[in-house]
Structure formats: structure tokens, C-alpha cells
C-alpha positions in Angstrom: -0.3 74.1 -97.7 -1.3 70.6 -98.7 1.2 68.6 -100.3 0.7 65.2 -101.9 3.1 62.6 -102.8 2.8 61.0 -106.3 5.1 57.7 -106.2 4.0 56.5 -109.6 4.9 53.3 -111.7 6.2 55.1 -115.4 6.4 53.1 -118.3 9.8 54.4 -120.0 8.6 55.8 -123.1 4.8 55.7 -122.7 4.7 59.4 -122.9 0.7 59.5 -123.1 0.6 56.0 -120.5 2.3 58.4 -118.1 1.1 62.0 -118.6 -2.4 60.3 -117.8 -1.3 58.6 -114.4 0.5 62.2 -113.7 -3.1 63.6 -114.5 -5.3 61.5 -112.7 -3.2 61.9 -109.2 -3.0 65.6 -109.8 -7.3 65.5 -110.4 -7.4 63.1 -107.6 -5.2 65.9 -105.1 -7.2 68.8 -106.7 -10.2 67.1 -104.6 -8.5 67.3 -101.6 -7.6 70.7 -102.4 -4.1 69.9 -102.6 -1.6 73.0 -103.2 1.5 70.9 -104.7 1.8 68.0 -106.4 5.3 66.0 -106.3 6.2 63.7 -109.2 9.4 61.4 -109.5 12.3 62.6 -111.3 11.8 62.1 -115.3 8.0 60.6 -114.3 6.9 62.2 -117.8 9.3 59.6 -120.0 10.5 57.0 -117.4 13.5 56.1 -115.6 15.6 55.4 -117.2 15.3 56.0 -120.7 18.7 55.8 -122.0 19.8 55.9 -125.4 16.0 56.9 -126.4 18.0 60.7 -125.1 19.8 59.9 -128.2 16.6 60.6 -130.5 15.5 64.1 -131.1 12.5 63.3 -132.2 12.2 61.5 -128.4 13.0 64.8 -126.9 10.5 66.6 -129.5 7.8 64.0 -128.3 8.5 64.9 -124.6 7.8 68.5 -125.1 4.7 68.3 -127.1 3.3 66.1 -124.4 4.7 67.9 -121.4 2.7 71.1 -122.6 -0.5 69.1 -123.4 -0.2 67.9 -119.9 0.0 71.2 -118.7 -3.2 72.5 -120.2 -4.9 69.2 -119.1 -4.2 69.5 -115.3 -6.7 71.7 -113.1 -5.3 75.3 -113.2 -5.4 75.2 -109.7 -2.7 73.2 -108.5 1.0 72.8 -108.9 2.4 69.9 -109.9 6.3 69.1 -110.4 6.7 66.7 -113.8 10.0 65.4 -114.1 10.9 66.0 -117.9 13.8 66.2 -120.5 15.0 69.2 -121.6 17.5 70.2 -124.1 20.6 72.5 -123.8 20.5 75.5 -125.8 24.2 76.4 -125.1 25.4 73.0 -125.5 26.1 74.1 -129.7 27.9 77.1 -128.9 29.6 76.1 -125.4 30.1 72.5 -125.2 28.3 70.5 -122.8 26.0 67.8 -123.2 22.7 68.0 -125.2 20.1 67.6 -122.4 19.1 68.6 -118.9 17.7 66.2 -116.3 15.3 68.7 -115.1 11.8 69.0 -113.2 8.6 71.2 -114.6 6.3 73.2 -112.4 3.0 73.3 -114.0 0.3 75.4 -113.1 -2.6 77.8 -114.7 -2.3 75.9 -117.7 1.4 76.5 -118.4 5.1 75.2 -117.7 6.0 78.2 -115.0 9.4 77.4 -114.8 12.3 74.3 -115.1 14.8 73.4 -112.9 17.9 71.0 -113.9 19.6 68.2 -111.8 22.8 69.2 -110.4 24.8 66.2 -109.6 24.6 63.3 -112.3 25.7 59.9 -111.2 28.1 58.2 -113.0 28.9 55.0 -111.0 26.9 51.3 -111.1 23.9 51.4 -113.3 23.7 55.2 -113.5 25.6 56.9 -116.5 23.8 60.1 -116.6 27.1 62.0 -118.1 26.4 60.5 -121.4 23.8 62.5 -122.0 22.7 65.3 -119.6 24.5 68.6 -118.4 24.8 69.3 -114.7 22.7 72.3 -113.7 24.8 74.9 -112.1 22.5 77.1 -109.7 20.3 76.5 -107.1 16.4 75.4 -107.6 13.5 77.1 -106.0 10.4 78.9 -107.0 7.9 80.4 -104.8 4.6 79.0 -104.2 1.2 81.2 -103.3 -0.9 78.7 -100.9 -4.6 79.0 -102.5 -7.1 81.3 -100.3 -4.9 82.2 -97.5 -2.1 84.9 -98.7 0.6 82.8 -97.7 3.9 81.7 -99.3 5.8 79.2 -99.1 9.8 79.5 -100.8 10.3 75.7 -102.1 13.9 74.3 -102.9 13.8 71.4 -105.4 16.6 68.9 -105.4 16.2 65.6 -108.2 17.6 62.5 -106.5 21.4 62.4 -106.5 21.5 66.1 -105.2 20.7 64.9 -101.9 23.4 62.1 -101.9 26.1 64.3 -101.1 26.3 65.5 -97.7 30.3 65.6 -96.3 28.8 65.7 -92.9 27.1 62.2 -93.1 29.0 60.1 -95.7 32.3 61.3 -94.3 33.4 63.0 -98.2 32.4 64.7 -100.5 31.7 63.0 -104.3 30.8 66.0 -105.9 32.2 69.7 -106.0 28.9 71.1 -104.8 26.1 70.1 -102.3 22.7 71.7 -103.6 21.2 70.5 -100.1 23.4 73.2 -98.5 22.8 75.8 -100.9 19.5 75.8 -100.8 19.2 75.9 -96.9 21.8 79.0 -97.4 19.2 81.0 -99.5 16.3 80.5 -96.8 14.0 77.8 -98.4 11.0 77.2 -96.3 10.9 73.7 -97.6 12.7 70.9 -99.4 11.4 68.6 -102.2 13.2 65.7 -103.7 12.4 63.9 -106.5 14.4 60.5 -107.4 14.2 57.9 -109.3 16.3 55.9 -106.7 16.7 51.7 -107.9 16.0 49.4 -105.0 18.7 47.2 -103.1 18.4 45.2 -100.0 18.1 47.5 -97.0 18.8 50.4 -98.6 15.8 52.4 -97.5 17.3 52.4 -93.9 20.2 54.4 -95.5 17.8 57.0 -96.9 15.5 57.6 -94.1 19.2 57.9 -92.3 20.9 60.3 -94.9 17.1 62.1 -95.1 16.9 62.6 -91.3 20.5 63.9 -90.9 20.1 66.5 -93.8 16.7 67.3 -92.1 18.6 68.1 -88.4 21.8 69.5 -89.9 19.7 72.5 -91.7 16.8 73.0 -90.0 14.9 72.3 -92.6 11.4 70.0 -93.1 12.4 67.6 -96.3 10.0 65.7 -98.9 11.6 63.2 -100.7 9.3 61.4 -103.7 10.9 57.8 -105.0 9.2 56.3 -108.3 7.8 52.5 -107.8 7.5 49.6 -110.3 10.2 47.7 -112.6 11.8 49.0 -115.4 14.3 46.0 -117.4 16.8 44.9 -114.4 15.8 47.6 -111.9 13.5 47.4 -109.2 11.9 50.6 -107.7 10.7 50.1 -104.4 9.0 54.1 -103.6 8.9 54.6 -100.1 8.5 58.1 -100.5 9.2 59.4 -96.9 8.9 62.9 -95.1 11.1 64.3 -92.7 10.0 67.5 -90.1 13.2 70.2 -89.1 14.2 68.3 -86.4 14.4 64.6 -88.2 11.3 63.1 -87.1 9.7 60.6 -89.9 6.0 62.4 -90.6 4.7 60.4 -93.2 5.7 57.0 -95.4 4.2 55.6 -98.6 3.8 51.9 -99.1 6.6 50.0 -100.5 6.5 48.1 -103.8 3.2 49.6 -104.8 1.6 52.7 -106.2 0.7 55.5 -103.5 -0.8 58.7 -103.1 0.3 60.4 -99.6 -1.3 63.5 -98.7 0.6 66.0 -96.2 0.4 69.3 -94.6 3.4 72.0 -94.4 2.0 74.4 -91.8 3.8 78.1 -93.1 3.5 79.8 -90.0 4.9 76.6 -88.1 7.6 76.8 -91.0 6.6 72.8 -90.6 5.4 69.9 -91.9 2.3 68.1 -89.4 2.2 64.3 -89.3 0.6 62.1 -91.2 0.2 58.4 -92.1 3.4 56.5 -92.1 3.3 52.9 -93.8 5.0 49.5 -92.3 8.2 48.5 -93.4 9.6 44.7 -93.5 10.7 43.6 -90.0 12.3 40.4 -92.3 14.8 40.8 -95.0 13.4 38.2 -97.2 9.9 39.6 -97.1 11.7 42.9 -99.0 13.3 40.6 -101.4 10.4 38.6 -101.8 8.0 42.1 -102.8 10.8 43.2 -105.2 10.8 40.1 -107.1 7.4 40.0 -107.4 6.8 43.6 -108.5 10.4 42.9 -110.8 8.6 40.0 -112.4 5.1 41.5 -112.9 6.4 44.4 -114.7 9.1 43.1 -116.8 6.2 41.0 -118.2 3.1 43.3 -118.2 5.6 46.0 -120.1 7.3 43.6 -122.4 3.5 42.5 -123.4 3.9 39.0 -121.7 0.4 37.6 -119.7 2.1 34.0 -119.5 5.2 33.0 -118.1 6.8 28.9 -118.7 9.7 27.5 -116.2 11.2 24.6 -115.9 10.5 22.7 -112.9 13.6 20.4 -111.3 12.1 20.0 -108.1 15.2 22.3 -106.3 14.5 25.4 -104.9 15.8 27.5 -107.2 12.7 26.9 -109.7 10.7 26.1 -106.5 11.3 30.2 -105.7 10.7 31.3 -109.3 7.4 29.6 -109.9 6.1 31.1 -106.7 7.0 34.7 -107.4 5.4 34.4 -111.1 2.2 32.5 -109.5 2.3 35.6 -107.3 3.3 38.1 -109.3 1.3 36.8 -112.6 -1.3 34.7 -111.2 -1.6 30.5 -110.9 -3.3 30.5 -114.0 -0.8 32.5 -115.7 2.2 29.8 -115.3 3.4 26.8 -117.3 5.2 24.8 -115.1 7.4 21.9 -117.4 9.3 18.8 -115.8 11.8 17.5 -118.3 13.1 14.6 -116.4 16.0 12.6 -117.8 17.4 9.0 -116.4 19.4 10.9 -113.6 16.0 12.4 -112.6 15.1 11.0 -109.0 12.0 10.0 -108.2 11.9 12.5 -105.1 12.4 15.4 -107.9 9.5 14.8 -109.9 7.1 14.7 -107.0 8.4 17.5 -105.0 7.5 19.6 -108.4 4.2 18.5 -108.7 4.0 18.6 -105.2 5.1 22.2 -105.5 3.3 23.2 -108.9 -0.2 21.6 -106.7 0.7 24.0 -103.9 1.1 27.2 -106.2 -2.4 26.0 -108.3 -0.2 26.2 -111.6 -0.4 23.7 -114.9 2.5 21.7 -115.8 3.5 19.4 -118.6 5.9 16.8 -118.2 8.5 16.2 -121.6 11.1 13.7 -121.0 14.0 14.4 -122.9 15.7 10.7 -122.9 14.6 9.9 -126.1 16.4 13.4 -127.7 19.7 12.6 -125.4 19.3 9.4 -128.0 19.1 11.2 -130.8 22.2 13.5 -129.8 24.0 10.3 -128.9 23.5 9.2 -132.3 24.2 12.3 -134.5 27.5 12.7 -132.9 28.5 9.3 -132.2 31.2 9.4 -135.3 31.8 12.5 -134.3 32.7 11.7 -130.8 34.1 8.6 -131.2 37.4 7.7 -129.0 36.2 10.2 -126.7 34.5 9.3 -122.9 31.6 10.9 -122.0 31.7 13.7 -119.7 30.5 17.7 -119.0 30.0 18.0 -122.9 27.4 15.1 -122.6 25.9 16.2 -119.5 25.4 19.9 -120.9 23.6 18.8 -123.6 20.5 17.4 -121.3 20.8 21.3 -119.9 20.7 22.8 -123.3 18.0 19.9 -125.1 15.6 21.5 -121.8 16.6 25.0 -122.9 15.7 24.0 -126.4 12.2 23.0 -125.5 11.4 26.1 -123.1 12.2 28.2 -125.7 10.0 26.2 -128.1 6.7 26.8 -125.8 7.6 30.4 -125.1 8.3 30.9 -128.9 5.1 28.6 -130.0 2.6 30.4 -127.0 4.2 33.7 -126.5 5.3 32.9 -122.9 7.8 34.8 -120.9 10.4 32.3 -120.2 11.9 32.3 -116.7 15.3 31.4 -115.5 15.7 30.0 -112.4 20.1 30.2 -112.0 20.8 32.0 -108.4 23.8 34.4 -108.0 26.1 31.9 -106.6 25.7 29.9 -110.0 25.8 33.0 -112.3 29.1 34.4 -110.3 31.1 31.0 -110.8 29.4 29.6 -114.3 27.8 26.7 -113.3 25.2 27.0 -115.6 25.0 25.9 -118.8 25.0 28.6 -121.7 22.1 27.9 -124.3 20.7 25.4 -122.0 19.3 26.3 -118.0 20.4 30.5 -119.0 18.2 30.2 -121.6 15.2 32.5 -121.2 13.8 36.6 -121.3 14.1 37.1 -117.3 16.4 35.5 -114.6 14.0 36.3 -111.8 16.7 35.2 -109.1 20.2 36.0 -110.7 21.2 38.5 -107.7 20.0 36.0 -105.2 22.5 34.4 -104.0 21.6 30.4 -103.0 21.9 30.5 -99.1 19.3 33.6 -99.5 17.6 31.6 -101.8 16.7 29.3 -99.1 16.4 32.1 -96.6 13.5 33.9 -98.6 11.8 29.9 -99.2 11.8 29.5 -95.2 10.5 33.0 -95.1 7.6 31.9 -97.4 6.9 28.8 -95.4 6.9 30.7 -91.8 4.2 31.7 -89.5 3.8 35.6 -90.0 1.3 36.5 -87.5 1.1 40.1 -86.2 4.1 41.3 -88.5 2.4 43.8 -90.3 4.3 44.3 -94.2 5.2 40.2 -93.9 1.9 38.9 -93.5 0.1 41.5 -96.2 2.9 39.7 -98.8 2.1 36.2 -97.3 -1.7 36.7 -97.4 -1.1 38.2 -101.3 0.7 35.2 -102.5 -1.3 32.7 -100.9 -5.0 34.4 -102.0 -3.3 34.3 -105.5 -2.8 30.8 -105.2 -5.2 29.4 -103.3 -3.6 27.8 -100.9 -4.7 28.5 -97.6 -1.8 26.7 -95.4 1.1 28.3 -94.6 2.7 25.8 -96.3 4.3 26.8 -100.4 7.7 24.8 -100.5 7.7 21.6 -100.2 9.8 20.6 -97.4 11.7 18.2 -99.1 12.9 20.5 -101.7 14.8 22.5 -98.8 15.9 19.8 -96.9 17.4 17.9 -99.8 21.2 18.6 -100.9 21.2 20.8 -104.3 21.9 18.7 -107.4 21.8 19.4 -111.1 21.3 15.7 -111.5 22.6 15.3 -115.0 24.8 12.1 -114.2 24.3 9.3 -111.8 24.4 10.7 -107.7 25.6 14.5 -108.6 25.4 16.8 -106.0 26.5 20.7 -106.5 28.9 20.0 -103.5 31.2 17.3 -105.9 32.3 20.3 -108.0 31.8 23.7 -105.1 32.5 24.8 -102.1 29.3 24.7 -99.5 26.9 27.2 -99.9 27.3 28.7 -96.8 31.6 29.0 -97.6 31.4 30.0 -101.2 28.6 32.9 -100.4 30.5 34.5 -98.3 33.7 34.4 -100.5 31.8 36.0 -103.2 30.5 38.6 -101.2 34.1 39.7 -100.3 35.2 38.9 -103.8 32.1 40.7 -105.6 30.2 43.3 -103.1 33.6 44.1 -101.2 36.2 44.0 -103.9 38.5 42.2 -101.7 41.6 40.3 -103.1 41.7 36.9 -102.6 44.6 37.4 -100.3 42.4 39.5 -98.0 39.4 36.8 -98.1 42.4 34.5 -97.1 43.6 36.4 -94.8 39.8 36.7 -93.1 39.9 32.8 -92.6 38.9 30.8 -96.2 41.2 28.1 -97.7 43.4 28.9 -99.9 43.1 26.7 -102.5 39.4 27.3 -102.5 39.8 31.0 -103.3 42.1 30.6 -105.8 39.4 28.5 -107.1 36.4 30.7 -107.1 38.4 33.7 -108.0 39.3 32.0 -110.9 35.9 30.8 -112.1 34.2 34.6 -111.1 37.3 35.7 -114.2 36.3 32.7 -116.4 32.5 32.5 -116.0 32.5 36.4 -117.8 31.6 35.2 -121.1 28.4 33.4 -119.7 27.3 36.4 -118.1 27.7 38.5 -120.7 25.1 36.7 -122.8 22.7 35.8 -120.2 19.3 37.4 -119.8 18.5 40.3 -118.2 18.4 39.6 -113.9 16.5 41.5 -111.3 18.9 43.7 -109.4 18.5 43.7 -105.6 22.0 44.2 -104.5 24.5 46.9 -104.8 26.8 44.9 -107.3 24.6 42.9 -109.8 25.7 41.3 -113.2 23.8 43.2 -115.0 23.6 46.9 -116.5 26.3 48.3 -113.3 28.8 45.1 -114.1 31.3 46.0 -116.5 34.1 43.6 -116.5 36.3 42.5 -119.1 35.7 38.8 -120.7 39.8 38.7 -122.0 41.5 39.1 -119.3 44.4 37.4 -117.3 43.1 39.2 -113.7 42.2 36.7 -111.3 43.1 39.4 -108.0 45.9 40.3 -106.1 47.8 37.6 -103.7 
């Protein structure tokens, strides 16, 4: 029986966008004679559509086009749709209004649905809200074309597979659908997610997908969807495991794929087939999710352009080289806004930069409208010294005039705050968070220089890391390794907004506040723990206290890429009152 392995790139909501890349895989397979087609979970409406489960005429929409599809495909072949369907008992019984379910197709017709068992309701995922949990086992029966065989399928949609006592130690949910399906004798196990991308969690589900493989015997297929939908990154991957937990086949990461495999009925097994490189380096991962995060946030918001603001620090160094990459050189407005506190060294190592990427820029400087500030609120401000008030308003006079081009050209605007900055507030609200994407928000700043390094290294012979080097620099034309400046990551970080600032006068080093905020934020330590594991004091009381206070910034910032397991984005849901500062 030939299988292949869909990992598509759904736009949520493009219900005709994606029936037609469901149908022209499945006509792509039916050439290769393929028996079974596997789709990502909800691949028909995107994941993850939210409140559009709210609409009935949403749901309506999905059925009409799910049985269109159905007609459309060749008769042939199988293929598993991930769909919406609604709850008949739900008015009588209770329950929520909607399954999370998957559709086999074939002969022209919607043979038969199966609903998601376990529905996740912890960091971005809040499936409760609107779906019922399915409550018996999924398989159906499959006849392998010209041979007289059959092979019994068990189909599991993403978090069914996540709860396995044996490897995480617990169980989360009441049931494991992994274990009941190996109980009724499936020949074979599919498993279609739509699982969101953080750093190095692909090791954890080749890990989880091997062990569930070993424990029951069983050969398991597990489908991921690709692309970007709003603040999640989907980075496929799709794997396949044999009955004794040896990897048989890999898609490509960050990219649409198409992987054709072979289960072998009277092996009871699946042979081997092509398995794709992963990153050897971290940064190269984080450096492909970006890209693809920019690329689609932009082509499915509408945007061709993007406009940054160019400092000459790394931060916007690292933002205008994933939209050259991700958008194209010619795509990107790079625009220096220098003030009197701008150095020399900044505005060349941007053009230096923006020369090296092959994007425009404009240069704007902003000294005559900090005069005209000056002047409206001189009465105003009278008796008072000049201070943070003053110094913000260079920040927010720049945020003023990015928005301007974006709003006058129809440019994507692109803010370039890091983690670091977004966890403790120094940023400046209607000024440098000003924008429709932070690109870097869950990269924290000694990553930040980790992933420009990366960019600059020699990648010979490392297989995923020099395709992603080779991409960015045929995009820009710039055939030396070279793409940051090396001033701009030698040079101390400074917002240079008064005479000599560095970021250093008013925070810890980079290297000491990351880590605190990684206990503080990923680890959920107190700040008497992080003091207790060998930081000052004083200087966790100090970034405890401006995670609490910087709340109200967050909240109204745009939308950030998540690559980590606790982002400030749709998973972060912390109060912006509060007196809670952790436990001493």
C-alpha cells in the first residue's frame, strides 16, 4: 500500500485556496498510484480558525466545500481531510457544538468521520471552547487497489498522541487513544496534527513517536501542517516510524512536501524511504522559522512590501535580513531616522548593512520634529527637567513616521524589539512597538546575536544550514559569507536617545538578565529560587518587578512570532492589575 504524506501550508479560512492544494497533492499521488492520502488536522479550514467556529454559516461553508472536494478527487484514492463537523447531540445533551474531526474521502463521497479525542487546553491551544472530545476509537479499513489486501488503519489528530504515561511519566488526559487503538489490532497508525513550532521541539516528537512506535508494536505516520498562520509557526517535519522505532522517512522542514511511502501488509510494515536533513545548529531552525513566519504573515495579510527602521543595532540588523530573505531585497524599505544622539558609527553600519542585504533605504532625520515637540509643550513642560518623557518621544516621532510610509505605501511595518526588551518594557509604547509584526519578539537578545553569528559563519558541508545560507544570500545577492556587519555585533547595544546611553546604564548584562528571564518566564521560578541558583538579589527583585509592570505594553503590542514554549503572545495570559511580583 503506497502512502503519501501531504504537509500542506492552509490559509485559515481559504476554504476553496485549500480544497485545491488538498486536490492537486491527491492528483499528484493518484500518479504514483498512491493508495492513501494523509492531510493535516483541520487542512480543509486552517489551523487554527478560532472564533470563525463561532459562525454557522463558517461550518455551513466547510461542508459544502468538503463534499465538492470529494467529488473532485480521483475516485481512486483515499485521502484523509481534516474538517469541522458539528454535534448533533450537543442541543439535546450538552456538549460543545463541533467536532475536531478528520474525513476519509474516496469514490466520490465522504466514507466516514472520525473526531479528535483529547483537546488541548493549555498555551495557545483552547480547543474546549468550541469542540467536543470524541469518545471511541478511530479506524476504518482500507482495500489496497489490485492486490486483495487490507490494511485496518487507526487515525489519531495530533494531541491524541501526546499522552503516553509510559514516556512523559503521567497521564494529562483520562484516556490514551494510542493504546486503544493498538488494543483493537490496527495494522497501522496515522496521525494528523497541526502541531506549532518551538525551538527543538521536533527532537521531542521523533522521541515521543519512536517510543509509542516500540511500546506497541506498531508502524506510525505522523503528518504536521507547514507555513505561518498570525503568531504561530508550523515547521511540518512530517516523520515515519517502523514497529520497532526506526525513523523511515522525513519531510523537509519549513516548506511544503510531498513524501511518498510504502506499508508492506504482509510485512505488517512500513519500507524506508527518503528522510530529509535536520539543523545541526539551533539558530539555523530559528533563522527558517522566522523567515517562513515573516513571509506568510505578509503574503496572507496581502502585504508584498515590508518598511523597518534601521538603528544600525542588531536587532533591526536581524529583522531586515529575514524580510530581505523572506520577501525579497527589493521588497524592503529600509529608513534611518537619525537624531543628535545618533553616532556616526550607527548610520554607516546601516547602510553598510542595508548595501549587504541589496535593500532601499531612506534617511528622515527627526531633529527638526524633536523641535517642534520642544516647542508645543514648552509651557506645558515648564519647571520640569528633561528626562525619559523627552527621550521617548524621539522613539514614538520614528514610530510616527514608519507608520506614515506603511499607511501612505501599504507596507508591512516590522518591529524589531527582542524578547528581553518585550519581557522588562524597555521599549517605548506608540513609538519602536509600533508596527503589524514583531518578527523577533520571542528572541531573546543573547540569541539574537547567536542567530547573527550564525548568519555570518562558514557553513560548508552542513547540509539544512548551508541550503538556508545559500537561500538568503541568492535572495540578496551577496555572495560573501559576510550579512552583518561586524561592527554592529561587536559594538555595546544602545538606544542612543541621550548623549553616551548604553542599554547596560539602565539593565542587567545580557548574558545575566536572559537567564533570569528564562527561570522567571519559561521555568516559572520565584525569584527566591533564581536567587537561590546564584543571581543578585537586588537584580531580581528588579526584573521581576519590571516582567509585572511591563504587562500593559505587551498587551497592546503587535502580534510576535512564537518560537518558544512561553511567548507573549496568544498562550500569555497574565493580568495587567496586579500586585504579584513572585514569591520570596
Amino acid at each position: 500500500m503506497k502512502l503519501a504524506l501531504a504537509q500542506l501550508n492552509p490559509t485559515i479560512g481559504d476554504l476553496c485556496g485549500n480544497a485545491q492544494q488538498i486536490l492537486a497533492v491527491a492528483r499528484q499521488a493518484a500518479a504514483e498510484e498512491v493508495d492513501l492520502v494523509l492531510t493535516p488536522e483541520l487542512s480543509l479550514c486552517g489551523y487554527p480558525p478560532r472564533d470563525l467556529l463561532l459562525h454557522p454559516s463558517f461550518i455551513a461553508a466547510i461542508a459544502i466545500r468538503l463534499e465538492q472536494l470529494a467529488q473532485d478527487l480521483p475516485p481512486q484514492i483515499a485521502v484523509l481531510v481534516g474538517m469541522v463537523e458539528p454535534n448533533p447531540r450537543s442541543l439535546q445533551a450538552g456538549g460543545k457544538p463541533l467536532f475536531n474531526s478528520m474525513a476519509l474521502l474516496k469514490q466520490g463521497r465522504v466514507q466516514q468521520i472520525f473526531h479528535k479525542r483529547l483537546l488541548p487546553t493549555y498555551d495557545v491551544f483552547d480547543e474546549a471552547r468550541y469542540f467536543e472530545p470524541g469518545d471511541e476509537a478511530n479506524c476504518f479499513v482500507l482495500e489496497v487497489e489490485g492486490s486483495g489486501a487490507t490494511v485496518r488503519v487507526g487515525v489519531t489528530i495530533c494531541e491524541d498522541l501526546w499522552n503516553d504515561e509510559a514516556f512523559w511519566g503521567k497521564r494529562s488526559y483520562a484516556v490514551n487513544p494510542i493504546a486503544d487503538l493498538a488494543q483493537q489490532g490496527t495494522d497501522l497508525m496515522v496521525n494528523l496534527s497541526a502541531s506549532p513550532y518551538t525551538v527543538g521541539k521536533q527532537s521531542l516528537r521523533e522521541a515521543m513517536l519512536c517510543h509509542s512506535a516500540q511500546r506497541y508494536q506498531q508502524p506510525l505516520v505522523y503528518v504536521n501542517q507547514v507555513g505561518a498562520n498570525d503568531d504561530l509557526i508550523f515547521d511540518g517535519c512530517s516523520v515515519a516510524f517502523n514497529r520497532q522505532g526506526q525513523m523511515v522517512c522525513r519531510a523537509r522542514g519549513f516548506e511544503t512536501d510531498l513524501v511518498l511511502l510504502e506499508f508492506d501488509p504482509q510485512l505488517g510494515d512500513l519500507r524506508p524511504g527518503a528522510i530529509a536533513p535536520q539543523p545541526a545548529a539551533e539558530a539555523a531552525e530559528i533563522w527558517a522559522a522566522l523567515t517562513l513566519g515573516v513571509g506568510d504573515y505578509a503574503r496572507k495579510c496581502g502585504f508584498t512590501q515590508a518598511v523597518i527602521g534601521l538603528s544600525g543595532g542588531i536587532d533591526s540588523a536581524l529583522v531586515a535580513a529575514i524580510a530581505a530573505a523572506a520577501l525579497g531585497p527589493g521588497q524592503v524599505l529600509g529608513v534611518l531616522m537619525p537624531s543628535p544622539y545618533s553616532s556616526d558609527h550607527s548610520i554607516e553600519d546601516a547602510l553598510v548593512l542595508a548595501k549587504h542585504l541589496g535593500i532601499r533605504t531612506h534617511t528622515l532625520p527627526i531633529e527638526p520634529l524633536m523641535q517642534g515637540y520642544d516647542q508645543t509643550l514648552e509651557a506645558l513642560f515648564a519647571g520640569t527637567a528633561p528626562g525619559i518623557t523627552e527621550e521617548n518621544l524621539q522613539s514614538r516621532i520614528r514610530g510616527n513616521l514608519l507608520m506614515a510610509i506603511a499607511n501612505k505605501f501599504g507596507h508591512l511595518l516590522l518591529s524589531t524589539g527582542n524578547k528581553s526588551e518585550m519581557a522588562v518594557g524597555y521599549c517605548t509604547l506608540y513609538g519602536d512597538m509600533n508596527g503589524g509584526l514583531a518578527a523577533i519578539a520571542d528572541v531573546p537578545k543573547t540569541k539574537v546575536y547567536e542567530i547573527c553569528h550564525w548568519l555570518n559563519s562558514d557553513l560548508t558541508g552542513r547540509t539544512f544550514e548551508l541550503q538556508q545560507c545559500q537561500q538568503l544570500q541568492r535572495k540578496i545577492q551577496q555572495p560573501a559569507a559576510i550579512v552583518i556587519p561586524p561592527h554592529i555585533l561587536t559594538k555595546a547595544p544602545s538606544a542612543e536617545l541621550k548623549p553616551g546611553q548604553l542599554d547596560q546604564d539602565s539593565l542587567p548584562d545580557y548574558d545575566i538578565l536572559d537567564d533570569i528571564l528564562s527561570q522567571l518566564i519559561h521555568d516559572r521560578q520565584s525569584p527566591a529560587a533564581i536567587v537561590a541558583a546564584g543571581h543578585e538579589e537586588a537584580t531580581v527583585r528588579r526584573v521581576a518587578q519590571l516582567v509585572a509592570r511591563a504587562e500593559f505594553k505587551r498587551r497592546q503590542a503587535p502580534p510576535g512570532l512564537k518560537i518558544t514554549d512561553r511567548a507573549f503572545g496568544t498562550g500569555w495570559r497574565m493580568p495587567i492589575a496586579s500586585k504579584w511580583v513572585g514569591y520570596w
